[in-house]
N, C-alpha and C positions, 0 to 999 in steps of 0.2 A: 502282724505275724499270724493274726488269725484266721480263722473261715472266710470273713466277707474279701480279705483282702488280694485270697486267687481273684473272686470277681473283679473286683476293683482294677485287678491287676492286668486283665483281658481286654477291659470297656475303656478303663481309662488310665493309658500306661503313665500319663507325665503325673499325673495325683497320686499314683499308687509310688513313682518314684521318690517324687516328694516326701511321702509319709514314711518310707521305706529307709531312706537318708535320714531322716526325722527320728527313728524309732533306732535302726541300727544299733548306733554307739552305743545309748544306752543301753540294750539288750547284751552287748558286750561287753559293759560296764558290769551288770549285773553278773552274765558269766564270771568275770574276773574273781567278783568281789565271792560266788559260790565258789568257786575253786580254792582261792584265797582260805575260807572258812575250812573246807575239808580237810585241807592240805596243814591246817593247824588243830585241827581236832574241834572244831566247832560245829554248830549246823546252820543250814541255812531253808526255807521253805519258799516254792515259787507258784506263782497261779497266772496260769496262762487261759484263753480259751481254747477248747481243742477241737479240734486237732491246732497245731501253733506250728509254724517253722522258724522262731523262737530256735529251735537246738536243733538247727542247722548252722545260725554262728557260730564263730569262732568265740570262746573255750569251750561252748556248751555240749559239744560232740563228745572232749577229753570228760566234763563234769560228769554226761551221762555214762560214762563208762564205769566211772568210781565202782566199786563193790557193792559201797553203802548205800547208792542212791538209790529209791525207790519211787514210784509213783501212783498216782491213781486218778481215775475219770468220777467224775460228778456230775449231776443231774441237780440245777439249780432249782428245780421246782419241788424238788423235796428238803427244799429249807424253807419251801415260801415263796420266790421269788415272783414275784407279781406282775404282767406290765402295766400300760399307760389303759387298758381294758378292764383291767381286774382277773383277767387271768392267770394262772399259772405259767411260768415259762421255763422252757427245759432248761436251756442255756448251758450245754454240755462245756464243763470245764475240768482242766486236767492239772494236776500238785506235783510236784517233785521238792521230794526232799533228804535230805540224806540219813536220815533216820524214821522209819516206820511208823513208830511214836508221835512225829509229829504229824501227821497223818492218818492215827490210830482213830479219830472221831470223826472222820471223812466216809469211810466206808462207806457208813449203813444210806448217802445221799445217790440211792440209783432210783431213777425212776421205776414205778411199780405198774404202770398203763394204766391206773386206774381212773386217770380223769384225762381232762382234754389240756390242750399245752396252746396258749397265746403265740401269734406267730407274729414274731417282733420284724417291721419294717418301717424304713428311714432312720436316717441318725438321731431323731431324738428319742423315738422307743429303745434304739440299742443303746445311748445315752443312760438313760434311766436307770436300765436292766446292768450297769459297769456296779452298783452299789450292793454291798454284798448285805444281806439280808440281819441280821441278831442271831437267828442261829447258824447261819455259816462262819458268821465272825468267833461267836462264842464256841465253836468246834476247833476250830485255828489256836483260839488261846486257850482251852483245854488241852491240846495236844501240847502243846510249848511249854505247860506248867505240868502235865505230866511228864514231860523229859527232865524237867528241872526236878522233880520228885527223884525221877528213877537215877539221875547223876547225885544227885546229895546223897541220895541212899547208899549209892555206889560208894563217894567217898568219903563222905561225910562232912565234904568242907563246899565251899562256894563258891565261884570266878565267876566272872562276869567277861563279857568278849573285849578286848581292847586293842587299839590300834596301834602300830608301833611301840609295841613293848617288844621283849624276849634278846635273845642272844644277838649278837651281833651278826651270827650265819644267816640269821635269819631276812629275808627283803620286808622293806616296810611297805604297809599296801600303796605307797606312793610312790613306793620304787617296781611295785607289780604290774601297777595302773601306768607310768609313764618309763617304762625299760631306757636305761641311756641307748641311745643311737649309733650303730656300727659304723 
């Protein structure tokens, strides 16, 4: 879904199908499972490289419509990100999530120009460059435990996401994920 895979998708159409049949479902899957989350009041947080066409699947059009969803671009060299040279690398990567908060410690990751950017090629530089660094991780579960801050404070009680609970109106994610058949 990401950058290299226009090219991919130009030079060599039957690989780029392959990966594409390969990648799909699940990228649908994950749609599901984000709508699923919103549609019950929960959240969910996504990390694509960007640009991604990613949310040109199907639910991911309806997800990004939501209200709540937000997003934002990062510049992986401003957590670190090193390649197979020891350089910096930009590695422009793009969040969505459906609350702000979890995102709230992403921001401050734009590149500033002030140094030079490793210019990652072949699959195992970009290989390498897929591991997100200590502080882009630690920025991810800062925001995830300041949302859980800002919902306890909210209500002062605790839930945790579960799957097939609630009313019976309600579809279970296995009735979301696999609809009966008309």
């Amino acid at each position: 879904f990401g950058p290299r895979s226009h090219l991919n998708k130009s030079i060599n159409y039957s690989s780029w199908l392959q990966s594409y049949q390969d990648a799909a479902p699940h990228g649908r899957l994950c749609g599901q499972v984000a709508l699923w989350q919103a549609q019950q009041g929960r959240y969910f947080i996504v990390e694509q490289p960007f640009p991604s066409t990613l949310y040109e699947e199907p639910p991911w059009p309806e997800v990004s419509s939501l209200d709540t969803v937000v997003s934002v671009v990062i510049h992986q060299c401003m957590t670190g990100l090193r390649g197979r040279n020891g350089g910096l690398v930009k590695k422009p990567t793009g969040f969505v999530a459906n609350d702000d908060t979890l995102l709230e410690f992403l921001h401050p990751f734009q590149c500033n120009g002030r140094h030079e950017h490793e210019v990652l090629g072949g699959s195992r530089a970009t290989a390498a460059a897929q591991i997100w660094t200590w502080k882009l991780a630690t920025a991810i579960a800062d925001g995830i435990c300041l949302l859980h801050k800002k919902l306890c404070s909210a209500s002062k009680t605790l839930a945790y996401p579960s799957v097939g609970s609630g009313s019976l109106d309600e579809p279970t994610m296995d009735e979301l994920l696999h609809p009966p058949e008309s």
